[in-house]
SEBANU-192502 format. One record per residue (C-alpha): residue in three letters; x, y, z. Coordinates in steps of 0.5 Angstrom, whole numbers, plus 500, padded with zeros to 3 digits. Layout:
code|u|v|w
ALA|X|Y|Z
...
//
This chain:
code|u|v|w
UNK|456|459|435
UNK|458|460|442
UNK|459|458|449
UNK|452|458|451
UNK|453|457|459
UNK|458|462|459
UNK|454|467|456
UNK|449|466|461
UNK|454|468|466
UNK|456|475|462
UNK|450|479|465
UNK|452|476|471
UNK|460|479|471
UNK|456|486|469
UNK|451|487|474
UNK|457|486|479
UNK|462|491|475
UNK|457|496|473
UNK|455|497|481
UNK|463|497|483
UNK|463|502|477
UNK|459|507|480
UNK|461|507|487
UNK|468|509|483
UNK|472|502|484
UNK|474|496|480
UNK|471|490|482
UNK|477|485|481
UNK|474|478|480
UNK|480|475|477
UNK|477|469|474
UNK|481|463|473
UNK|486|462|467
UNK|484|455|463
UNK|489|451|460
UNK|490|445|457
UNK|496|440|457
UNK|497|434|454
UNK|501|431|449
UNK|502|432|441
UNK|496|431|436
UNK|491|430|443
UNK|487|435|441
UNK|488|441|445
UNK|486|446|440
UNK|481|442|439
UNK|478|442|446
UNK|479|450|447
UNK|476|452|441
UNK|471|448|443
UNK|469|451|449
UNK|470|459|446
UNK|465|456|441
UNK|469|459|435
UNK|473|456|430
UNK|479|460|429
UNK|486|456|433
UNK|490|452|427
UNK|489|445|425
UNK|493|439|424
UNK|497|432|425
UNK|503|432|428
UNK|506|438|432
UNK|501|444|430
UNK|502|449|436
UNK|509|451|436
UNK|508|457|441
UNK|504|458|447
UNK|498|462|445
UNK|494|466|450
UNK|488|468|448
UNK|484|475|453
UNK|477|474|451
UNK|475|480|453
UNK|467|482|454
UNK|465|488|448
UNK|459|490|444
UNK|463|489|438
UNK|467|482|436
UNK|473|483|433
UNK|480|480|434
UNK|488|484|435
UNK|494|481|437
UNK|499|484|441
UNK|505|483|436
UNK|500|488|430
UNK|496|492|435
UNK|494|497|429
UNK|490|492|425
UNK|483|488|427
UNK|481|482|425
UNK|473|480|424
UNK|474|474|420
UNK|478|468|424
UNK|480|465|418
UNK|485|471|418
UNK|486|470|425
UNK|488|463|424
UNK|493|465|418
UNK|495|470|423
UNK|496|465|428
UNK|500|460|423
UNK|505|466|420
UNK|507|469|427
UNK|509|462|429
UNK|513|460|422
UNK|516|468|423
UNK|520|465|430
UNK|520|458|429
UNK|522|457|422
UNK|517|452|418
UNK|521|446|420
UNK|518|443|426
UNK|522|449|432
UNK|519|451|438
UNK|519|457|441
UNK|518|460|449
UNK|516|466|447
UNK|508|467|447
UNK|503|469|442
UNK|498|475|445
UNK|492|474|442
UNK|485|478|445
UNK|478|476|442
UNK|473|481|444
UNK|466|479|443
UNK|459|480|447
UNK|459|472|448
UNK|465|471|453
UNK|467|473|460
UNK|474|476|461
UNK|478|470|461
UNK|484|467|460
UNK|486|461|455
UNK|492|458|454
UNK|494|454|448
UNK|500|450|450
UNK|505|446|446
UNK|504|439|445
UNK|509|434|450
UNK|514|430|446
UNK|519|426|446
UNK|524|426|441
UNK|527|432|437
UNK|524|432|430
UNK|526|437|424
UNK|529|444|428
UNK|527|442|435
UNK|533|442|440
UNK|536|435|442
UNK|533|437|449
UNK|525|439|446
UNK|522|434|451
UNK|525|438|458
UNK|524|444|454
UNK|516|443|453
UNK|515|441|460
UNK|518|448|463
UNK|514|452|458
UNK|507|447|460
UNK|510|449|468
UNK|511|457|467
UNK|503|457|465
UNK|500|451|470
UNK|503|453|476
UNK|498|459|477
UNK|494|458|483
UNK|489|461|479
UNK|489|456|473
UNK|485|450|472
UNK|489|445|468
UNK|485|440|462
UNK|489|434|462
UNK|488|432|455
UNK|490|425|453
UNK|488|421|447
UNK|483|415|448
UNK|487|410|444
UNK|494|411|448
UNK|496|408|455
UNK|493|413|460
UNK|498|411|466
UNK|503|414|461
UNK|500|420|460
UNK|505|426|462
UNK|499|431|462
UNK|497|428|468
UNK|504|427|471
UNK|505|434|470
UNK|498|437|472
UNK|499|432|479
UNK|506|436|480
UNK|502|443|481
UNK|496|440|484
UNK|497|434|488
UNK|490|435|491
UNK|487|435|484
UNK|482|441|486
UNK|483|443|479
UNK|484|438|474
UNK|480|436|470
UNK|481|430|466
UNK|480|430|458
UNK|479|424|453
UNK|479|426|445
UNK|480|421|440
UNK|473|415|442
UNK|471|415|436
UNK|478|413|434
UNK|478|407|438
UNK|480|400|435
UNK|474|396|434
UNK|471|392|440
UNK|474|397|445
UNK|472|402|450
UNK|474|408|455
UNK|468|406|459
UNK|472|405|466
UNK|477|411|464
UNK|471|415|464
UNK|467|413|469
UNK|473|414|473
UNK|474|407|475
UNK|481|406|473
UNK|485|411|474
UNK|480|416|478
UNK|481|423|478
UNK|478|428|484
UNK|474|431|478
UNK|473|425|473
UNK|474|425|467
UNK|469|428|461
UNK|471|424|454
UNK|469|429|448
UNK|469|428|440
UNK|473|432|436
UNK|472|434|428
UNK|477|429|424
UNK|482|433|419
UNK|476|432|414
UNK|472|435|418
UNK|475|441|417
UNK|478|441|411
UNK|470|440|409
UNK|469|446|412
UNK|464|442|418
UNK|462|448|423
UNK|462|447|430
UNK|454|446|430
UNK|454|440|426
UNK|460|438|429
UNK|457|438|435
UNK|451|434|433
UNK|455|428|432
UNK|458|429|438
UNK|451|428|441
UNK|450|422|436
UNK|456|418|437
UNK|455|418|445
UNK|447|417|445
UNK|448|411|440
UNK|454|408|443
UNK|453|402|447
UNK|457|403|452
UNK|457|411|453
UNK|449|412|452
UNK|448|411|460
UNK|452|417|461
UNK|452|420|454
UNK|449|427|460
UNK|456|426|462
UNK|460|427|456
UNK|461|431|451
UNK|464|438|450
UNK|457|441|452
UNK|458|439|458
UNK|466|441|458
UNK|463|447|458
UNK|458|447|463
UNK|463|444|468
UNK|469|450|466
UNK|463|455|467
UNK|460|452|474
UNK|468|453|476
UNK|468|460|474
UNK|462|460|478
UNK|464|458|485
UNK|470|463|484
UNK|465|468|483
UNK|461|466|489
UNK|467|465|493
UNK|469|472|491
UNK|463|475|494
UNK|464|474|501
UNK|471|479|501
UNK|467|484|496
UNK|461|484|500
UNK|466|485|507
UNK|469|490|503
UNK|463|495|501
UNK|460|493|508
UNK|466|498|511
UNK|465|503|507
UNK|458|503|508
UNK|459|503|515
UNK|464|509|516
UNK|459|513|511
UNK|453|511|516
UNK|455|517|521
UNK|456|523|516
UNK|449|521|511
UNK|445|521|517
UNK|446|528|518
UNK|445|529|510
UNK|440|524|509
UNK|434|530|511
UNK|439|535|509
UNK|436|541|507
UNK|442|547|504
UNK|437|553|504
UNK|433|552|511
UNK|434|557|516
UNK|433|554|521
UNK|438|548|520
UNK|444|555|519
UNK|442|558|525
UNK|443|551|529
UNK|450|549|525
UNK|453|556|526
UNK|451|555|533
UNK|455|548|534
UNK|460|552|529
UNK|462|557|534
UNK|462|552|540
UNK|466|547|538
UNK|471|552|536
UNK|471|555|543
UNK|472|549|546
UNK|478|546|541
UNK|481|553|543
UNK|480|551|549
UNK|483|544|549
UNK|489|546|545
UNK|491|552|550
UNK|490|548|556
UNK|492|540|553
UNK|487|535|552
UNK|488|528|551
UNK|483|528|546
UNK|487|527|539
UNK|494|528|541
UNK|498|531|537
UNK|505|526|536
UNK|509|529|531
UNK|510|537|533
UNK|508|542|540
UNK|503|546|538
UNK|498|551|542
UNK|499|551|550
UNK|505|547|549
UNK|509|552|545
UNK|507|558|550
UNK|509|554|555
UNK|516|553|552
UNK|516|560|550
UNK|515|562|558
UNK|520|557|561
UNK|526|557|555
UNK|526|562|551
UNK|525|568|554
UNK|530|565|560
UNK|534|565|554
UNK|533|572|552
UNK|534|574|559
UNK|540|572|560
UNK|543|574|553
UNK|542|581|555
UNK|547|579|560
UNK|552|585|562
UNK|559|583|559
UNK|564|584|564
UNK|569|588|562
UNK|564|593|559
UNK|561|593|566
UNK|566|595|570
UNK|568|600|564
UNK|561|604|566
UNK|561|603|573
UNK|569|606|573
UNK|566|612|569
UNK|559|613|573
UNK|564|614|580
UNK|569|619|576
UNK|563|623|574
UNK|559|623|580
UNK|566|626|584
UNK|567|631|578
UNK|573|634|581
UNK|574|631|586
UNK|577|626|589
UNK|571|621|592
UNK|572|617|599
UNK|566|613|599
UNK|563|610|595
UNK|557|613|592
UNK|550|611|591
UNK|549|614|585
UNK|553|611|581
UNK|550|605|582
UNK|542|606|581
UNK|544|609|575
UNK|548|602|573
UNK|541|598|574
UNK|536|604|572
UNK|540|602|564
UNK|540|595|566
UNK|533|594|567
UNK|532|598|562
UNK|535|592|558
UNK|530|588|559
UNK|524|591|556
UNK|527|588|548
UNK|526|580|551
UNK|520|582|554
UNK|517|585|548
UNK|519|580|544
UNK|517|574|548
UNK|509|577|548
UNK|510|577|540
UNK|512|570|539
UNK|506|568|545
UNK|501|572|539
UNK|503|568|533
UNK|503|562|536
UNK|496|565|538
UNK|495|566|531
UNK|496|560|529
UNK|492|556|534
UNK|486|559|531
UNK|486|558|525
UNK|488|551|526
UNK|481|551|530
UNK|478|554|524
UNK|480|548|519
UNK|473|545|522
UNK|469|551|519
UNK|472|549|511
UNK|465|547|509
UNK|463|555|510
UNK|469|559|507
UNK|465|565|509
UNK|464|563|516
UNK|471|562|516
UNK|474|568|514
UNK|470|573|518
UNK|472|568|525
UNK|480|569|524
UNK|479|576|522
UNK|474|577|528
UNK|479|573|533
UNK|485|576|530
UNK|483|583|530
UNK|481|581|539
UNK|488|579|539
UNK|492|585|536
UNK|488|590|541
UNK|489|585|547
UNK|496|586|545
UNK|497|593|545
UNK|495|593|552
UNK|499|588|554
UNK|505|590|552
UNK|503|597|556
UNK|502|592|562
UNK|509|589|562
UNK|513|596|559
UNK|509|599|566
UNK|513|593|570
UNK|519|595|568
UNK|517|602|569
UNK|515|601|576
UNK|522|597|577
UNK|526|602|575
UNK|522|607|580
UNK|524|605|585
UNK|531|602|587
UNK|529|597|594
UNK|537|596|597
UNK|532|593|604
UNK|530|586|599
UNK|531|580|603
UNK|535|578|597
UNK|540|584|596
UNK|547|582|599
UNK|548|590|601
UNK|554|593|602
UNK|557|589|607
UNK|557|583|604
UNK|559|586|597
UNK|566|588|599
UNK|567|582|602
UNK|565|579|595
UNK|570|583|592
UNK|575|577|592
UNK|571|573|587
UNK|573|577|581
UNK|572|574|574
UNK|567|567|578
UNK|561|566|577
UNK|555|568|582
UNK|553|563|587
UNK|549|557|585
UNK|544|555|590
UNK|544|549|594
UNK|551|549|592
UNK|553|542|596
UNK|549|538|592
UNK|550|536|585
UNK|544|539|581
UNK|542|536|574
UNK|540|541|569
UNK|538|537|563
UNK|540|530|561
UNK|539|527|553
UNK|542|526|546
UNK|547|530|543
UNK|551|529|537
UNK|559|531|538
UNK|559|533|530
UNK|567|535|529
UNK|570|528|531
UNK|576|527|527
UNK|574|523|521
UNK|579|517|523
UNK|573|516|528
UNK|567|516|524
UNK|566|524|523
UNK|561|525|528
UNK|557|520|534
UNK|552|520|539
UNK|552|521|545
UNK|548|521|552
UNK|550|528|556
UNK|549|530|563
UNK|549|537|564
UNK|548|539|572
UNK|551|546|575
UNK|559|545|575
UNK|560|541|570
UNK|558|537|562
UNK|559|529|562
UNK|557|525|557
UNK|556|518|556
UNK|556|512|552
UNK|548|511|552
UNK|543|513|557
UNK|544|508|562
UNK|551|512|564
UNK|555|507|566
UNK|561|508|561
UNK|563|515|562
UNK|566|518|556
UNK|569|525|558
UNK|567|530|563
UNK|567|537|562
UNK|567|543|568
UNK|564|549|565
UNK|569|554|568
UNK|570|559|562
UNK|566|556|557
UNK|561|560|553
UNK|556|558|547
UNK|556|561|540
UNK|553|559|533
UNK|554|555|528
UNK|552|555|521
UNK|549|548|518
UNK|554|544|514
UNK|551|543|507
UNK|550|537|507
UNK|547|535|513
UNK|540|537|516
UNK|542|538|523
UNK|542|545|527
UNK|548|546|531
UNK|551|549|536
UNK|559|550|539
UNK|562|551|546
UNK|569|554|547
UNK|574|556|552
UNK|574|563|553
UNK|582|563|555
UNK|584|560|548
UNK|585|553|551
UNK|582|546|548
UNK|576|544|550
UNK|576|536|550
UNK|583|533|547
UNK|586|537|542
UNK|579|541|539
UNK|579|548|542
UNK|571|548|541
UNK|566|541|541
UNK|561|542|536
UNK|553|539|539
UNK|549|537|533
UNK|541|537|535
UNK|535|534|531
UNK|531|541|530
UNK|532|549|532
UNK|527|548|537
UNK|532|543|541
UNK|538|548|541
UNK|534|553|544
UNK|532|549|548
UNK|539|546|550
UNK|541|554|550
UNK|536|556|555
UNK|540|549|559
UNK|547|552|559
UNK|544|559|561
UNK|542|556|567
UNK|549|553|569
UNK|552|559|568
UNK|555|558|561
UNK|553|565|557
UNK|552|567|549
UNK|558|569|546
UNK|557|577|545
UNK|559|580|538
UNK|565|581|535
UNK|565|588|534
UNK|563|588|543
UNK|569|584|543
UNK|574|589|540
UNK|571|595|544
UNK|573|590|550
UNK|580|589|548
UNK|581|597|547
UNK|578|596|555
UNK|585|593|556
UNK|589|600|556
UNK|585|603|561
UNK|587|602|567
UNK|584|604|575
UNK|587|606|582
UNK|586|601|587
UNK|582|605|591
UNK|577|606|585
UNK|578|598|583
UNK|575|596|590
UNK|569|601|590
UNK|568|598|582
UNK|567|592|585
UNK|563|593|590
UNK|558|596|585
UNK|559|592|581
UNK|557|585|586
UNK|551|590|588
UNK|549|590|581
UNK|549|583|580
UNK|545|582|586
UNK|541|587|585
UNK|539|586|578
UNK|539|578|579
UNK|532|580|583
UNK|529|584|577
UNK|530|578|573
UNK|527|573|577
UNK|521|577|579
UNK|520|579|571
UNK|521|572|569
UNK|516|570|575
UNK|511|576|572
UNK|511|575|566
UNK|507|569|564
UNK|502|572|569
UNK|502|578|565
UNK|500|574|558
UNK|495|569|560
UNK|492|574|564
UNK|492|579|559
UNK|491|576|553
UNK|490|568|553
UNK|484|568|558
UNK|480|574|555
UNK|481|572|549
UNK|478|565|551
UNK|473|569|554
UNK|472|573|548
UNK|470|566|543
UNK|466|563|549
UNK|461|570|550
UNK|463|574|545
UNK|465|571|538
UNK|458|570|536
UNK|454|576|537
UNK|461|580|533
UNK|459|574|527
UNK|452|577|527
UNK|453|584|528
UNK|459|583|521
UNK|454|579|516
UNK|448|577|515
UNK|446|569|518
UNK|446|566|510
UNK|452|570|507
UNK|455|566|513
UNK|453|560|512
UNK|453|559|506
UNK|456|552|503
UNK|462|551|498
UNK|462|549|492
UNK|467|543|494
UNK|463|541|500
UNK|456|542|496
UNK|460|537|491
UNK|462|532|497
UNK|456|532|501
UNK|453|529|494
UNK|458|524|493
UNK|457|521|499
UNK|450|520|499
UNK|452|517|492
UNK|457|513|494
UNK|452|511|499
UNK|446|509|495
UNK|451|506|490
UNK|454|502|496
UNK|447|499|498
UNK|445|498|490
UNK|451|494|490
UNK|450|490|496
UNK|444|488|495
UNK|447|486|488
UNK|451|481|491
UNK|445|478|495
UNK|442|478|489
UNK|447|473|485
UNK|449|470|492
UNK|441|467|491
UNK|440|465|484
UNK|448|461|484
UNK|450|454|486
UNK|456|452|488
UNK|459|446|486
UNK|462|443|492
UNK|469|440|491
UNK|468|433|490
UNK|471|428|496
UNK|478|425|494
UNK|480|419|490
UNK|486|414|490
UNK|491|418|486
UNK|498|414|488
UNK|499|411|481
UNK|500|419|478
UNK|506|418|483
UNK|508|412|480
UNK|514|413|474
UNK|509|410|469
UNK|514|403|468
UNK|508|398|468
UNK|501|398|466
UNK|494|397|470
UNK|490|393|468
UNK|488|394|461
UNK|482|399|459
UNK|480|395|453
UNK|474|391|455
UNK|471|386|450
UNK|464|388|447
UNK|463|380|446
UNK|465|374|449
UNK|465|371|442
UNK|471|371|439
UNK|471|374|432
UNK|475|371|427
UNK|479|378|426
UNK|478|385|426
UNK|480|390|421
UNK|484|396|422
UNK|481|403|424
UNK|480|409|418
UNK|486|413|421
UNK|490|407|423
UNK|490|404|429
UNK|495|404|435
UNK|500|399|434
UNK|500|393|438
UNK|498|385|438
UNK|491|383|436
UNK|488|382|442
UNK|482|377|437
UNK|485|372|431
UNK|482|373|425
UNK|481|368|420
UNK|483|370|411
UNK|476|372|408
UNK|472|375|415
UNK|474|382|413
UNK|468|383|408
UNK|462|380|411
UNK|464|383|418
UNK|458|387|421
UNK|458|391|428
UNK|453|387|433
UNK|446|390|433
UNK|445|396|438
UNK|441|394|444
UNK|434|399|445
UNK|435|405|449
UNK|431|406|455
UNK|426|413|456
UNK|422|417|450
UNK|425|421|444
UNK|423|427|447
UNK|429|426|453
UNK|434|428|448
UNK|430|433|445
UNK|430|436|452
UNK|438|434|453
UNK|440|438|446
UNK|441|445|447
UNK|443|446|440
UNK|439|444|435
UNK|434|438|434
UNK|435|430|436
UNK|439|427|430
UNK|435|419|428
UNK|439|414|431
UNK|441|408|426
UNK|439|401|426
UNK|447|401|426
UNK|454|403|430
UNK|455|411|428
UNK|462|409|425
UNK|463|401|421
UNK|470|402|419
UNK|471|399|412
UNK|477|395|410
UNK|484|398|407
UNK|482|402|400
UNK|488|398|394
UNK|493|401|393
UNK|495|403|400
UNK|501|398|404
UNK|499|394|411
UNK|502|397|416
UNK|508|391|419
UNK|506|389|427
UNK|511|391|431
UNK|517|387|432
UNK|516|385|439
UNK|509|385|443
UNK|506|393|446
UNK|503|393|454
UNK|495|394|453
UNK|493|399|452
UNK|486|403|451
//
């Protein structure tokens, strides 16, 4: 026997799983957990195992559940039991399941009467139930009895706490018909996690229990103490009931009898009953079903949404149609055309935030690494004046030169000139990767067609390659042409004149233009990496760089100068990066031995990237602060030292020598002008020109058109996934419209006067009892599992107990049929012509209980 209404709902759960299934998600209803709370012997287990609709949790008086039992009801074709504690065996009979239960308790607790935090684990796979959560918790006591510790009633009450305080849990306040309802702690406890009472239900057990002339008709019709929910009374098995082996069917039955022929139950006996317990639990689950479906149907409408774009262009797809290859490899091209395009010439279309790349690296390319280059070709001092001494003897021969001679120094910018072709060249290969690299970051959009791809990148590349010999050509001619002719008239060129009376400017820099004023090269962060560790071992600072010297500050603002720093005698070398840090860095030295900032002979700057140094490099160079030359430079330089010149032959070294200067100053501004023209003219611009009129007839002339528009295997797999996942989107959406229809919600019923659970229960409200009669019986006899204990409401006088009969029951309204129709479980039971229950008089031989010393407050 099962829960009917429950498994009314299981192809319900099953349609919305198996529409997320196919789509490749998991549908996450989380249905609510149930438990019940209550105190001892109220009938909790009773009223779970009611609802699952097996008989399987252990019975009996006083403290029966000493664990908390979870209990997973989990959906399968197949009924069986495991728990988590022997996950290797499976129960299929529940007799075993309920000794299971009992041993496992006994294994932790002991079997006197101890408790025990931890949980039992128990998973019932069944196809009669939902994917739920049951709880079996502890019955609330007040005094320690066997085992149990002195502090057994907090102990309960935190346990209860741990398992309630769920949002997601619905809470069976189960309290006994015969005890006070205002001292019942399981409502005391459901109202401290649920104060608004949305959901706590309220559970009498134990009515047919009451004592004679007595009811819990008030209770139940929600008047007395009223809940937001109301209370349902259920009947459950007595202990000879089980003992007797009564199925749940039978038991149920009886229940339905007892309501039907009670007379002050039978105008709500709809209402009561663990048929309608179970009706009320599967209704909650299905308004959490219902209100899940608003988040589901949002959540699969925007995935519906973004497919929308791409299945309309697959929705007539057809991969063999020529006519749709032919369209596509035309859009192809274009597009990677114009993303060339974009990505060369900028675009604010899908900026790149991370990383330069495209125009923007060639950009840097042209104005800071090849200056860079340039000026790392820079001519040593030394050096110079070495060749220039040299070229002037060689030119006089044996004689004794009065003048000094043009030769010599044509033939020192003729070697200088030529210098510069490394930097030149190396500047068009640097321009042709990132080219490279630009096309293939556009051919990432032909992906669906490999082949397509493929022949692109080697059609585009090939261009390049070719594009790059002959630009390569065209700058090599430049320097050519440069060294064909040596023009002494150029408006730049300080001639003779002014070059001897320079001559006093030894060992200074070239003139800066706009001398007068302070010009600022570069501002930005740089870290000083060498602070002595005392300090911190490196800071940040903002530094200032302009063309006389380098200050740093404490932040942008450059309020709180920390240290300037003139760049006389500075030069730049390399360092290598410290094994632990991921920072590239650079150091600045003076030339002469002396330190630089405090007592450091060299400040090393740390950058972010490789690219910032370059960059910070291609800064100093501008202010004049060159790269330190090799070593092996240096040590010919110091051989230099020993060589030693006649007064007459300085002077005309040094006039050569700013002749040079001055000279080859105007080469590499006109070489750092012509060559970026020379590249996008070259090879930028034909090979834009190139993929915009070209690229199409070479894809044409290289492959047949179906070769080249032939799918992937992985695009092929997707393009069918997607139409899957969208048929299934829709599937499942007309799923949840459908289930949105045929459900009902049950709105949550108006609030009630629920200020006595705040009460501490020290007095009673008015007593539940109402009297069936006005007529004062002589007595009453006790109930067959004793009555509670407390003054005889009714005297009873000696004799009465045997000749007491129940009043007669007055006649039921409506046909038999009704009931007929209000049983689902079996055929209606024939109503007696007298009480469902009489109690009969103590047998012999058992003692009369004594009353109580002092009389108890009402009760039920």
């Amino acid at each position: 026997m099962g829960n009917r209404g429950m498994e009314e709902l299981i192809p319900l759960v099953n349609k919305l799983q198996d529409a997320f299934s196919s789509i490749g998600q998991s549908c996450h209803l989380d249905l609510p957990q149930i438990a019940v709370v209550g105190g001892q012997s109220a009938g909790k287990s009773s009223v779970l195992e009611n609802f699952v609709g097996r008989d399987f949790l252990p019975r009996g008086s006083g403290i029966v559940t000493r664990r908390p039992l979870i209990l997973q009801l989990i959906f399968s074709k197949t009924e069986y039991a495991e728990f988590l504690h022997c996950k290797s065996k499976k129960f299929t009979d529940f007799d075993e399941v309920r000794q299971e239960i009992e041993a496992e308790t006994d294994r932790v607790t002991g079997t006197n009467k101890g408790i025990s935090p931890v949980p039992i684990n128990l998973r019932v796979y069944s196809p009669h139930v939902l994917n739920l959560t049951l709880i079996d918790l502890p019955g609330i006591t007040k005094v320690p009895v066997g085992d149990q510790p002195p502090d057994i009633e907090y102990q309960i009450k935190d346990m209860i706490l741990q398992f309630i305080s769920r949002e997601s849990s619905l809470i069976l306040a189960v309290t006994p018909a015969n005890m006070d309802l205002a001292n019942s702690d399981a409502l005391k406890l459901a109202k401290e996690v649920d104060p608004q009472g949305l959901r706590t239900i309220g559970v009498i057990t134990k009515l047919d229990l009451m004592d004679e002339g007595t009811d819990a008709r008030d209770i139940l019709e929600n008047k007395l103490l009223p809940l937001r929910r109301g209370y349902i009374g259920v009947v459950n098995r007595s202990q000879k009931d089980i003992e007797g082996k009564k199925d749940i069917r039978a038991a149920l039955a009886a229940e339905r009898k007892f309501f039907l022929s009670h007379p002050a139950y039978r105008h709500m006996a709809d209402r009561m009953g663990t048929p309608h317990l179970q009706k009320t639990l599967n209704q909650q689950l299905t308004n959490h079903i219902r209100e899940s479906l608003p988040a589901l149907r949002s959540k699969l409408q925007s995935q519906l949404l973004s497919l929308e774009k791409e299945v309309e262009e697959y929705k007539n797809f057809r991969p063999d149609d020529p006519t749709r290859k032919t369209k596509a490899l035309l859009q192809m091209v274009q597009q990677f055309g114009v993303d060339f395009e974009k990505r060369i010439e900028g675009s604010g279309d899908q900026v790149d935030t991370l990383e330069l790349s495209g125009g923007a690296r060639i950009n840097r390319i042209f104005h800071e690494r090849f200056p860079f280059e340039l000026v790392k070709m820079e001519f040593d001092e030394k050096d110079l004046r070495r060749e220039i001494s040299y070229a002037i003897k060689n030119i006089h021969g044996v004689r004794t030169g009065l003048f000094t001679p043009d030769l010599a120094f044509e033939a020192i910018v003729k070697k200088q000139v030529v210098k510069l072709k490394e930097p030149c060249l190396k500047c068009v290969d640097l321009v042709i990767q990132e080219l490279i690299n630009t096309v293939r970051q556009c051919t990432s959009k032909l992906s669906s067609y490999p082949r397509l791809r493929e022949e692109t990148e080697r059609i585009v590349t090939t261009y390049i390659r070719e594009r790059e010999g002959r630009t390569k050509d065209q700058i090599l001619l430049l320097i050519d042409i440069e060294q064909s002719y040596i023009n002494t008239n150029h408006e730049d060129f300080i001639g003779f004149a002014n070059a001897q009376q320079r001559s006093t400017q030894l060992n200074k820099k070239r003139a800066i233009p706009n001398q007068g004023e302070i010009l600022v090269i570069r501002r930005g962060w740089l870290t000083i990496n060498n602070i002595s560790l005392m300090k911190g071992g490196s800071k940040e600072y903002w530094f200032v760089l302009t063309a006389e010297s380098l200050s740093w500050y404490k932040d942008e603002e450059e309020k709180e100068k920390k240290y300037m720093l003139p760049l006389d005698n500075l030069k730049i070398r390399d360092v290598e990066k410290g094994f632990m840090s991921n920072k590239h860095v650079f150091a600045i030295f003076n030339t002469e031995q002396r330190n630089v900032y405090k007592d450091l002979r060299q400040i090393e700057l740390a950058c972010d990237s490789q690219e910032d140094v370059d960059s910070w490099k291609a800064s100093f160079l501008r202010a004049g602060v060159y790269p330190e030359k090799d070593q092996a430079e240096n040590e010919d330089g110091v051989q230099e030292n020993t060589f030693s010149m006649d007064p007459q032959l300085e002077r005309q070294v040094e006039t050569i020598r700013n002749l040079v200067d001055s000279y080859v100053a105007i080469i590499n501004k006109s070489i750092r002008d012509l060559m970026p023209k020379t590249i996008m003219h070259l090879m930028i611009n034909n090979t834009k020109a190139f993929i915009h009129h070209e690229l199409l007839a070479y894809l044409y002339s290289s492959a047949d058109q179906s070769s080249l528009m032939e799918e992937s295997a992985d695009q092929a797999q997707r393009r069918d996934d997607m139409l899957r996942m969208y048929h299934a989107l829709k599937e499942a959406l007309n799923i949840i419209g459908d289930i949105s229809t045929s459900t009902v919600s049950t709105p949550v019923p108006p609030p009630v006067d629920d200020t006595w659970l705040q009460s501490t229960g020290s007095h009673s409200p008015t007593p539940q009892r109402r009297p069936m009669s006005s007529a004062h019986p002589p007595g009453r006899p006790p109930a067959v599992r004793g009555p509670t204990p407390g003054p005889p409401l009714i005297p009873v006088p000696v004799g009465a107990a045997a000749s007491f009969t129940a009043p007669p029951i007055p006649s039921r309204p409506g046909p038999q049929s009704v009931f007929a129709n209000n049983d689902p479980f079996s055929a209606p039971p024939q109503v007696p012509s007298r009480p469902a229950r009489i109690p009969p008089g103590i047998p012999p031989g058992v003692p009369r209980r004594p009353p109580p010393s002092a009389p108890a407050r009402p009760f039920f």
